[in-house]
N, C-alpha and C positions, 0 to 999 in steps of 0.2 A: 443681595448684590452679587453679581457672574464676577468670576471671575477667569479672568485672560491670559490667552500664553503669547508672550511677547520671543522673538529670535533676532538678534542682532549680525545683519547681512554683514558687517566687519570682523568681528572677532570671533561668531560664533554661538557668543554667550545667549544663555535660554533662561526665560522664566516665567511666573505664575502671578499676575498682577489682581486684587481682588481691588476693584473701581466702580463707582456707580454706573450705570448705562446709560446716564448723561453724561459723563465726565469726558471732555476730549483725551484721545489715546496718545499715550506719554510718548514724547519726541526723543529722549536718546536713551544711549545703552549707559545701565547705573555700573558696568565695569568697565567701557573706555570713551564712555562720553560719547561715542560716534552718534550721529545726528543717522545712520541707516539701521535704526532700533524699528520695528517693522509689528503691528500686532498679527498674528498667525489667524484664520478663520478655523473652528473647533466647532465638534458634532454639537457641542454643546450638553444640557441633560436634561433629564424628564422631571417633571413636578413629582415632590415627593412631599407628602400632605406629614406633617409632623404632629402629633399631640394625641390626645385623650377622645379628643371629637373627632375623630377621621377613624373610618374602618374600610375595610376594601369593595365592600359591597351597598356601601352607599349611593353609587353611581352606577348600579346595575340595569338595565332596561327593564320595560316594564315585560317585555315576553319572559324574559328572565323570572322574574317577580311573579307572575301570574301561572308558570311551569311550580318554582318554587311552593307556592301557597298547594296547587294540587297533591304535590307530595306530602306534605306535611299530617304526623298522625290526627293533627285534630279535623281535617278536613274527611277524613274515613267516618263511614260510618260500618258497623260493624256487619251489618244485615246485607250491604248491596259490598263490602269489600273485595273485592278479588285478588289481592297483591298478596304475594308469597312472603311471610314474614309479618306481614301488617301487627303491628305491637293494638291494634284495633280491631282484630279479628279474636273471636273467643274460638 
């Protein structure tokens, strides 16, 4: 659930309302009642994958993937290697 910054065009008062994104947006200010309680539009935030199964490179493209795998020492072979350092080169 988002939540929302509400400012109250009477008194001032500001705050942080967490409400479903269906729920209609609340009509007054909870410090003087005024009916000009106003929700504020906010950048909003970016999806942040939480848990054990989410890693960053999950949703990597496939060129991505496909550079990646050429690097990799098991894809060397030892005889056609050319890379400096190759942990596959004798």
């Amino acid at each position: 659930m988002p939540t929302y910054d509400y400012v109250c065009q009477a008194c001032g008062h500001r705050a942080e309302v967490f409400q479903r994104m269906s729920d209609e947006p609340e009509k007054s200010c909870p410090e003087c009642r005024s009916k000009k309680w106003q929700r504020l539009i906010g950048a909003g935030a970016g999806v942040i994958f939480k848990g054990s199964g989410f890693y960053g490179t999950d949703y990597r493209s496939d060129a991505f993937k496909a550079d990646a795998a050429k690097d990799s020492p098991s894809s060397c072979k030892p005889e056609s290697c050319e890379k400096k350092g190759c942990p596959a080169k004798p």
